[in-house]
C-alpha positions as CSV (number, residue, x, y, z in Angstrom):
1,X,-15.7,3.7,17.0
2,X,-16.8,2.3,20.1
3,X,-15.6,2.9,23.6
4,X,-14.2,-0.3,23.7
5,X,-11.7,0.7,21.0
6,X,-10.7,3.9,22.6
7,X,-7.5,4.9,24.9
8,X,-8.5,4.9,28.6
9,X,-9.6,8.2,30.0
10,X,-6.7,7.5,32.7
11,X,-4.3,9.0,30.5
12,X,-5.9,12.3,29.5
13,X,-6.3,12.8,33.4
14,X,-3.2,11.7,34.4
15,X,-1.0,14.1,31.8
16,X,-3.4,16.9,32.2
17,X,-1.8,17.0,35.9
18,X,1.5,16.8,34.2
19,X,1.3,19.3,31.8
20,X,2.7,22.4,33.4
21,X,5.7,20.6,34.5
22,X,6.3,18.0,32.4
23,X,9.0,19.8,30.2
24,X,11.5,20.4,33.2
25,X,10.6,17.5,35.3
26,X,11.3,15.2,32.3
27,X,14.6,17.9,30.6
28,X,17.0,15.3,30.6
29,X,15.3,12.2,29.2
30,X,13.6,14.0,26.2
31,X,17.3,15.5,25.3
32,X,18.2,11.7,25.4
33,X,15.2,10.7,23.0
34,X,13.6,13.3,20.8
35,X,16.8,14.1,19.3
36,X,16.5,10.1,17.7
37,X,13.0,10.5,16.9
38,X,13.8,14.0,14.6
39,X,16.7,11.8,13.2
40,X,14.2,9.3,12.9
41,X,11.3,11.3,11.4
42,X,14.0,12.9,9.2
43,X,11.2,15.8,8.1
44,X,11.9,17.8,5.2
45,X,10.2,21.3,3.7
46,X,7.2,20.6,2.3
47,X,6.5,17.9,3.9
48,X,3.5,16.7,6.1
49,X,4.1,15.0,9.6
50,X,1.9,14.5,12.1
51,X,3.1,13.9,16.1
52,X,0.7,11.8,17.8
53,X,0.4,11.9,21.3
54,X,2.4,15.1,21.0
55,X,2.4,16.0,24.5
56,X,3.3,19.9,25.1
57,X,4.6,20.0,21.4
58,X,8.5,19.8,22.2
59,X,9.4,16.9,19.5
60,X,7.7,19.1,16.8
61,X,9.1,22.7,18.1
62,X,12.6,20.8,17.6
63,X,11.5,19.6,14.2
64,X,10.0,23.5,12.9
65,X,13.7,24.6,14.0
66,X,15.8,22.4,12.2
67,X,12.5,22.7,9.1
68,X,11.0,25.8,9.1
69,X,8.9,25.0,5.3
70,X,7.4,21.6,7.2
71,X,3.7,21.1,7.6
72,X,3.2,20.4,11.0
73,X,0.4,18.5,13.3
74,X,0.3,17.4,16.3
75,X,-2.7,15.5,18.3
76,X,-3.1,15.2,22.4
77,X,-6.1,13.4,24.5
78,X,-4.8,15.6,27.4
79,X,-6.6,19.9,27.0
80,X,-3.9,21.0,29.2
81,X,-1.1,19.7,27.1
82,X,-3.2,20.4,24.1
83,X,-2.9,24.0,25.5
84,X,0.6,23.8,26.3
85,X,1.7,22.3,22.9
86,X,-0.5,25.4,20.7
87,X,1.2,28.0,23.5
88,X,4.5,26.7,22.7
89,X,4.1,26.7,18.9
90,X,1.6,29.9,18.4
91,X,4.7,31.8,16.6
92,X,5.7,28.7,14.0
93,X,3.9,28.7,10.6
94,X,2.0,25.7,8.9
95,X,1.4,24.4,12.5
96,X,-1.5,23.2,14.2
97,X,-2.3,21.1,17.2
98,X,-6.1,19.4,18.1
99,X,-7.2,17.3,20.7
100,X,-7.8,13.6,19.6
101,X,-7.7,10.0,20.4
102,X,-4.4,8.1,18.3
103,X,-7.2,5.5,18.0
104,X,-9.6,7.5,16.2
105,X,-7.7,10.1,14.1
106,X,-9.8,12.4,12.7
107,X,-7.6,13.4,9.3
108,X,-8.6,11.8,5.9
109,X,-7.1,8.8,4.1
110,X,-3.4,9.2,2.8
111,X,-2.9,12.9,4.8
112,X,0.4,12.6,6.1
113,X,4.3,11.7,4.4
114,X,5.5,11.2,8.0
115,X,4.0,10.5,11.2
116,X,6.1,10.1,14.2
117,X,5.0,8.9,18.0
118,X,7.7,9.1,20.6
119,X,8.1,7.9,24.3
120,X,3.8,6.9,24.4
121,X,3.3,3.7,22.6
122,X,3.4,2.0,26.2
123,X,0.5,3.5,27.7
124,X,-1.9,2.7,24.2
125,X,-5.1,0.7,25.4
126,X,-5.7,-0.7,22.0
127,X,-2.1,-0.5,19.8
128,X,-3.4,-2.7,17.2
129,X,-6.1,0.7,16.3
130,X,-3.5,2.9,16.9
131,X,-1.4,1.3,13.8
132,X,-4.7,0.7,12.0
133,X,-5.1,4.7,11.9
134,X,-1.5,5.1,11.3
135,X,-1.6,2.8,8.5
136,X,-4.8,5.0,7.3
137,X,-3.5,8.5,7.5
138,X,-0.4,7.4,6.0
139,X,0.1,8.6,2.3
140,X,1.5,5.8,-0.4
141,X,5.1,5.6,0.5
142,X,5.3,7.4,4.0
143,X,6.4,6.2,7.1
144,X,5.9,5.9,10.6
145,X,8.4,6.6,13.3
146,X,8.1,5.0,16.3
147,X,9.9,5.2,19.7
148,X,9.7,3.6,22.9
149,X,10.8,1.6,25.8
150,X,12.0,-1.8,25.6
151,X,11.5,-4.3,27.7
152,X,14.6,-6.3,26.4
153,X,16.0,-4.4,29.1
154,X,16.0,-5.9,32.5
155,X,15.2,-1.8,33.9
156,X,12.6,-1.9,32.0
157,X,11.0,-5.2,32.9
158,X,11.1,-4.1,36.3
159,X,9.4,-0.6,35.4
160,X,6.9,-2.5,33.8
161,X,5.9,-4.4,36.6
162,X,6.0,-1.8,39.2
163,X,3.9,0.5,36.7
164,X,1.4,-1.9,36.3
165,X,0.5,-2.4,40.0
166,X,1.0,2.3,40.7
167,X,0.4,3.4,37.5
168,X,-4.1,3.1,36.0
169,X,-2.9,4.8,33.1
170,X,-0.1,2.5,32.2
171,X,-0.6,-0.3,29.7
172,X,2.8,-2.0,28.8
173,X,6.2,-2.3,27.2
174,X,7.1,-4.4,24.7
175,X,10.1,-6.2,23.6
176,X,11.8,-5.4,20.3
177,X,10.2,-8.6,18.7
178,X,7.1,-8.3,19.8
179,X,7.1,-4.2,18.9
180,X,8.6,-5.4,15.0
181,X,5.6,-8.4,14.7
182,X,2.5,-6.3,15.8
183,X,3.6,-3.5,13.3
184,X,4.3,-6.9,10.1
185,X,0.8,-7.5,11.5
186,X,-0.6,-4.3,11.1
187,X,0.0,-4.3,7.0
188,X,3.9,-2.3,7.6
189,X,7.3,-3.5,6.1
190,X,9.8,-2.6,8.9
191,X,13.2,-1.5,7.1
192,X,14.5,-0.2,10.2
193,X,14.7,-1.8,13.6
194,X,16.8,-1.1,16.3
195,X,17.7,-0.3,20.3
196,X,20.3,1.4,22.7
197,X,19.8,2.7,26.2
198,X,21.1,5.7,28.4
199,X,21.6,6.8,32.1
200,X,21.8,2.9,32.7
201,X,17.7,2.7,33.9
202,X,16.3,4.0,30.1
203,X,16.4,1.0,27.1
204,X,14.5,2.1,24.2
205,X,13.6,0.8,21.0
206,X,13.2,2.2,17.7
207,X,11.2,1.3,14.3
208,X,11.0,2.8,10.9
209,X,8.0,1.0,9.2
210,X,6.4,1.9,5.5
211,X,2.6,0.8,5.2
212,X,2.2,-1.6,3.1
213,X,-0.5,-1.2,0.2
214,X,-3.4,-4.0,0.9
């Protein structure tokens, strides 16, 4: 894959400085959102997911409580989260976390049942690789869980535009529409579509989408 295709090295450098206190800084908001992606993901024993852009690991530390038999992976571009993420799940079974790019997997064809990405799809470089490699590592029948913001919300507009002109890492937000075409576009059936919003500035949007067998 060439660098073209790659995610921006803005957002390894930018989380590595978060790492450490990303956790409490962000408490409130992931309590608000990675409960809905575990709904979401609905994991069961036995079963392989895959986190990308996992971040220090919380989303799949919630998912090895609730199912302790599930096959667990999780992939960062950031080492320090990386670090964080295999620190926080040294003590859970069948888990394993590696550093890699969401738009260059490195996994096999038809690895996972499940794989879930929560609260990142907005700073993607290239989301139509990202769902390429989804679409790849996906097994026959799996799915892929997405969350995200939403910029059906007026917040969120306004976040986007502000982010764009403070933020190098950020890339963008997109509406529900949009999110729901790119993924029709990217060989996925999208069964399950949907938003709400909490604290009055966060509007997010979730999918459920099944790859579709080209």
């Amino acid at each position: 894959m060439t660098d073209s295709s790659r995610q921006d090295s803005s957002v390894s450098a930018q989380y590595d400085a978060w790492a450490r206190v990303y956790d409490w800084f962000w408490a409130r908001y992931l309590d608000q959102t990675l409960p809905v992606a575990r709904q979401m993901a609905d994991v069961k024993p036995n079963i392989r997911a895959l986190d990308l852009a996992c971040g220090t690991g919380e989303l799949l530390r919630r998912i090895a409580e609730d199912v302790p038999g599930a096959a667990l992976t999780g992939v960062d571009l950031a080492p320090n989260m990386v670090e964080r993420a295999r620190h926080k799940l040294a003590d859970v079974p069948n888990t394993r976390i590696e550093r890699a790019d969401a738009h260059e997997l490195p996994f096999a064809d038809d690895t996972f049942d499940v794989v879930a990405c929560a609260n990142t799809f907005h700073y993607f470089t290239h989301p139509s690789a990202v769902l390429g490699e989804v679409h790849r590592v996906l097994r026959p029948g799996g799915r892929f869980v997405l969350l995200d913001w939403c910029r059906d919300y007026w917040t969120c507009r306004v976040m986007d535009r502000v982010l764009r002109y403070i933020d190098p890492a950020y890339e963008t937000c997109y509406t529900l529409s949009a999110l729901t075409t790119m993924l029709e576009n990217a060989a996925f059936d999208v069964p399950v579509a949907f938003r709400y919003r909490f604290d009055l500035v966060w509007g997010m949007m979730g999918a459920v989408a099944r790859p579709i067998e080209t």
